[in-house]
VODRENVO-689058 format. One line per 3 residues: number of its first residue (from 1); for each residue x, y, z of N, C-alpha, C. Coordinates in steps of 0.001 Angstrom, whole numbers, plus 500000, padded with zeros to 6 digits. Atoms other than C-alpha are relative to their C-alpha. Example, Ala and Ser with C-alpha at 12.3 -4.5 7.8 and 13.67 -1.06 7.14 Angstrom:
# VODRENVO-689058
1	500890:498810:500000:512300:495500:507800:500900:501200:500000  499180:498810:499940:513670:498940:507140:499230:501090:500730
# end
This chain:
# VODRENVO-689058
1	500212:500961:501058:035853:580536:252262:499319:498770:500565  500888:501422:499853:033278:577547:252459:500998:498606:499700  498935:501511:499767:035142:574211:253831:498667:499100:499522
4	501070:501263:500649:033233:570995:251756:500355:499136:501218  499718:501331:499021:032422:568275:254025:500397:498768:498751  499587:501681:500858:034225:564936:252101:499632:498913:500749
7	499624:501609:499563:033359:561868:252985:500936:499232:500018  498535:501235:500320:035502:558505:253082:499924:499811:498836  500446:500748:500979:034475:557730:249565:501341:501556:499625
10	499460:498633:500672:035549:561771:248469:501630:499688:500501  498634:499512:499423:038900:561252:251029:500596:498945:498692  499117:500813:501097:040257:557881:249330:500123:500554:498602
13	499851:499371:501707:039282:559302:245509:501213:500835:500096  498386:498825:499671:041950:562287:246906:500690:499477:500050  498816:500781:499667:044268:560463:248334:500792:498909:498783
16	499481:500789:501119:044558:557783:244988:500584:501447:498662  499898:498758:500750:044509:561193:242528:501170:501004:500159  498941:499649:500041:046936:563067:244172:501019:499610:499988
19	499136:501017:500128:049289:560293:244234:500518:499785:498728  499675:500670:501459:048867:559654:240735:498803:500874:499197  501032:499910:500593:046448:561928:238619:499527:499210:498512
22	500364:500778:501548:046739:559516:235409:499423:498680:500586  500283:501365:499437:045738:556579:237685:498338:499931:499395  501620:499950:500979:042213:555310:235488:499343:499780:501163
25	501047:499641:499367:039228:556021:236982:499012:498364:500320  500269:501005:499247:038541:552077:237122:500902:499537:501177  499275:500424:499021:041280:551309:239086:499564:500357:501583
28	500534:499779:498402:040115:553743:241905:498979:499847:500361  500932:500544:499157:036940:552318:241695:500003:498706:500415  499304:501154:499015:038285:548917:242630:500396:500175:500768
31	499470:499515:498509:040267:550233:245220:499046:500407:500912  501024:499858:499654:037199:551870:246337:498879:499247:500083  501439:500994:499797:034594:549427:245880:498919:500742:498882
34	500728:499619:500375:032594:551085:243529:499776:500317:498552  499835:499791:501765:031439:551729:239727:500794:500895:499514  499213:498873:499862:033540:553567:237647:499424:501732:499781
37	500277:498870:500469:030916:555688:236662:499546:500877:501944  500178:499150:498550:030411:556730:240643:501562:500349:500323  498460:498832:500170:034187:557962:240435:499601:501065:499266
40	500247:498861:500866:033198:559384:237624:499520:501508:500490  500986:499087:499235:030429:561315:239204:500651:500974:501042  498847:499657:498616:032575:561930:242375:500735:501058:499560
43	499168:499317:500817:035218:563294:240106:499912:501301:499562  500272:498905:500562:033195:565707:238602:499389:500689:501146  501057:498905:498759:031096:566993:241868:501770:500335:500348
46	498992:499522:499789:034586:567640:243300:500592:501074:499391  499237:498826:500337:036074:569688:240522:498752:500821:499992  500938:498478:500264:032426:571595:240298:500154:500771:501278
49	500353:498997:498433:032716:572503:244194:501679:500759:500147  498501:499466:499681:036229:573304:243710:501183:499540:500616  498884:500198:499286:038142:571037:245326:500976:499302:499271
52	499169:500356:500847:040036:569760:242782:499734:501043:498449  499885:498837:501295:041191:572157:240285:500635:499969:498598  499058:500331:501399:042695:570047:237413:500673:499163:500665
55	499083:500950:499743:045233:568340:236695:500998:500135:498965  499267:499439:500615:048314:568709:235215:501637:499386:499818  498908:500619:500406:051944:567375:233589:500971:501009:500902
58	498976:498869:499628:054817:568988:236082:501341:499743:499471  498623:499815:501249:057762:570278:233750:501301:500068:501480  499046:499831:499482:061112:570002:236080:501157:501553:499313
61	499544:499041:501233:062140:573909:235092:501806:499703:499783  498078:500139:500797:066140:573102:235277:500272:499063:499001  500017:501113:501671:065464:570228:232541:499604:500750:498623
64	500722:499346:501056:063746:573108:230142:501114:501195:500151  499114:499024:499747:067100:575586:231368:499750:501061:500359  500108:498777:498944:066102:577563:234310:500170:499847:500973
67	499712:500293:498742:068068:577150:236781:500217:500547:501010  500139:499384:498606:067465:579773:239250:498946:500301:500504  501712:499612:499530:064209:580125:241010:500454:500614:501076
70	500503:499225:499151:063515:582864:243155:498840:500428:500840  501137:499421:499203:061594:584384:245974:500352:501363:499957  499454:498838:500066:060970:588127:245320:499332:500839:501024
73	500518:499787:499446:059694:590006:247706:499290:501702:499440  500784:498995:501683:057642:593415:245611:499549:500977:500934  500125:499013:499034:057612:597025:247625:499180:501190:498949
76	500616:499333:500944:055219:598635:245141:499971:502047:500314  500385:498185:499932:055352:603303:244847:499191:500127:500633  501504:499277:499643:051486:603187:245279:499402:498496:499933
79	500528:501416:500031:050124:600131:246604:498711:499896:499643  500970:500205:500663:047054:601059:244870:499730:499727:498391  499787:500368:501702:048218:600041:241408:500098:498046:499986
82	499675:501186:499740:048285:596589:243070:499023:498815:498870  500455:500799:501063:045655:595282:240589:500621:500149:498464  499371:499416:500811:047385:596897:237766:501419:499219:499598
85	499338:500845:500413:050363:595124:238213:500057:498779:499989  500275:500836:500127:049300:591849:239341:499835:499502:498207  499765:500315:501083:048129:592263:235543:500614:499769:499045
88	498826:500455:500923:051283:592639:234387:500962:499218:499893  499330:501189:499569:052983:590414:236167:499648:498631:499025  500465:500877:500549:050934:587953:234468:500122:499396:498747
91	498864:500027:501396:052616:588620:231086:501181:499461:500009  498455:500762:500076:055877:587533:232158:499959:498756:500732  500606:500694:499548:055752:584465:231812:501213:498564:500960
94	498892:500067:499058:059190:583560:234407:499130:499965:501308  500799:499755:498530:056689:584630:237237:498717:498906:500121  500577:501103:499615:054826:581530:238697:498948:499722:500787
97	501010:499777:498665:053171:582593:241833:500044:501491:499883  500070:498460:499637:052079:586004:242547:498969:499596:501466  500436:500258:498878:050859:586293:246603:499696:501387:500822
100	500159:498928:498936:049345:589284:248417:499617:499901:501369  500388:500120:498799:050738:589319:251533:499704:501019:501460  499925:499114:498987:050731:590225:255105:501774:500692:500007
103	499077:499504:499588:053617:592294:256461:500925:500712:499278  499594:498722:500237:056265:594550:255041:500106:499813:498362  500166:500196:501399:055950:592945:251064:498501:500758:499661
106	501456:500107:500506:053067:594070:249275:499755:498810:499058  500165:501341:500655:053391:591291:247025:501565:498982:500391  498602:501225:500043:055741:587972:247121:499652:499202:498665
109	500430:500841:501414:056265:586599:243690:501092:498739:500110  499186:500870:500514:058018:583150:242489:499941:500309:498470  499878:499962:501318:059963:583111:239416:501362:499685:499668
112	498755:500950:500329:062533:581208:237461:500744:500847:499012  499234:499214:501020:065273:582517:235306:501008:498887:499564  498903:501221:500522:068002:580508:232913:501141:500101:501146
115	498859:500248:499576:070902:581633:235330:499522:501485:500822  500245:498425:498918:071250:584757:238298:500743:501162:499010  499636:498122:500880:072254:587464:235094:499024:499843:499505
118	501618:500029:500809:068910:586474:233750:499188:500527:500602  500385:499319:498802:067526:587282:237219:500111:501169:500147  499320:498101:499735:069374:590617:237458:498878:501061:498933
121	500220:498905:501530:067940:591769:233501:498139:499503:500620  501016:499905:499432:064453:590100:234901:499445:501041:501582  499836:499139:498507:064496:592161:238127:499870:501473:499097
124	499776:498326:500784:065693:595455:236201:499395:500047:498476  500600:499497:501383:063989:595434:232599:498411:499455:500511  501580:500514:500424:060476:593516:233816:499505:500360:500959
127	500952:499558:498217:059388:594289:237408:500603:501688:500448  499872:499212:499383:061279:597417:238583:498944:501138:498886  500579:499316:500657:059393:599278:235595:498224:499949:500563
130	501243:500356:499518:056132:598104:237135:499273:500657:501046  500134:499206:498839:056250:600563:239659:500423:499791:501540  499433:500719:498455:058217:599024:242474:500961:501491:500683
133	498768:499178:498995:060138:601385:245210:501320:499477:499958  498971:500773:499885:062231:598450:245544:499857:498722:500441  500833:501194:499473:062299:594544:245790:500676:499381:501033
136	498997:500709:499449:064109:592059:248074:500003:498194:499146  499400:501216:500552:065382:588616:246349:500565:499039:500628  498903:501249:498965:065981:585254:248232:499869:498896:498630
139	500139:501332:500792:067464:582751:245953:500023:498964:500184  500070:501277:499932:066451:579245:245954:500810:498699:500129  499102:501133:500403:069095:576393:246083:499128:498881:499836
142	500557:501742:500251:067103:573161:246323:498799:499984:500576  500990:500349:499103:063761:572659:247110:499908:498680:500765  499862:501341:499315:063781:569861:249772:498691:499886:500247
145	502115:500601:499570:059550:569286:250282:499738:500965:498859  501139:499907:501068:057719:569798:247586:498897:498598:499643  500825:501230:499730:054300:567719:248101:498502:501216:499988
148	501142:499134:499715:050569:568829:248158:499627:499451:501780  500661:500268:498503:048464:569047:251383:499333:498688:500227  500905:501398:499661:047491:565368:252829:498663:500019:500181
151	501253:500227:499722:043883:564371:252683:499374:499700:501534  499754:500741:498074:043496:563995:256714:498454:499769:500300  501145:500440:498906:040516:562314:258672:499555:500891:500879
154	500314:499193:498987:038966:565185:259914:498559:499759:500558
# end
């Protein structure tokens, strides 16, 4: 994958944005020194090259009553149905992350449930039908870091 070179102008815009994505687009050009319509600009070359991919309201899921998040780990029959279910995965909409990885998973999914019997009937009525051998399940207690990746001076 093609790494963008950022400038200092591109790092600070990051660095104010991920901090705060409602922060107005004059503010960080004061902070920056610059018009707002060259944020503007900035703003938009960024999300066209991809490095910013939105932006977005994050829901706290145990405030909306789901209070178990899981890591599943997904041992698919025929790991050539792997696009197949990815698609179906994508229907349920409990499942958050889907990840194809290395080593003995074929997939690692995240996904939230109201309580661990919600988990159990999600596990056995939505994924094992999907063609799984069999999954493994680590449940979540508390996420302690949750943060995006720092803008660093490279």
């Amino acid at each position: 994958m093609a790494q963008h070179q950022l400038d200092s102008l591109d790092k600070k815009i990051l660095k104010m944005i991920a901090e705060d994505a409602r922060v107005p687009f004059l503010e960080v050009a004061r902070e920056c020194n610059v018009s707002g319509a060259a944020i503007h600009q900035r703003i938009q070359k960024l999300t066209n090259l991809g490095v910013i991919k939105g932006s977005q309201f994050i829901i706290d899921p145990e405030k909306i009553g789901y209070e178990t998040c899981a890591y599943v780990g997904l041992y698919l029959k025929d790991p050539g149905t792997f696009d197949t279910v990815v698609e179906e995965l994508k229907k349920i909409p409990e499942v958050v992350e889907c990840h194809y990885t290395t080593g003995g998973y074929d997939m690692f999914i995240k996904i939230y449930a109201r309580n661990n019997h919600d988990l159990l009937e999600l596990i056995h009525d939505k994924l094992q039908p999907l063609g799984l051998s069999r999954s493994e399940t680590i449940v979540a207690f508390n996420a302690v870091i949750h943060r995006q990746l720092p803008i660093q001076d490279i």
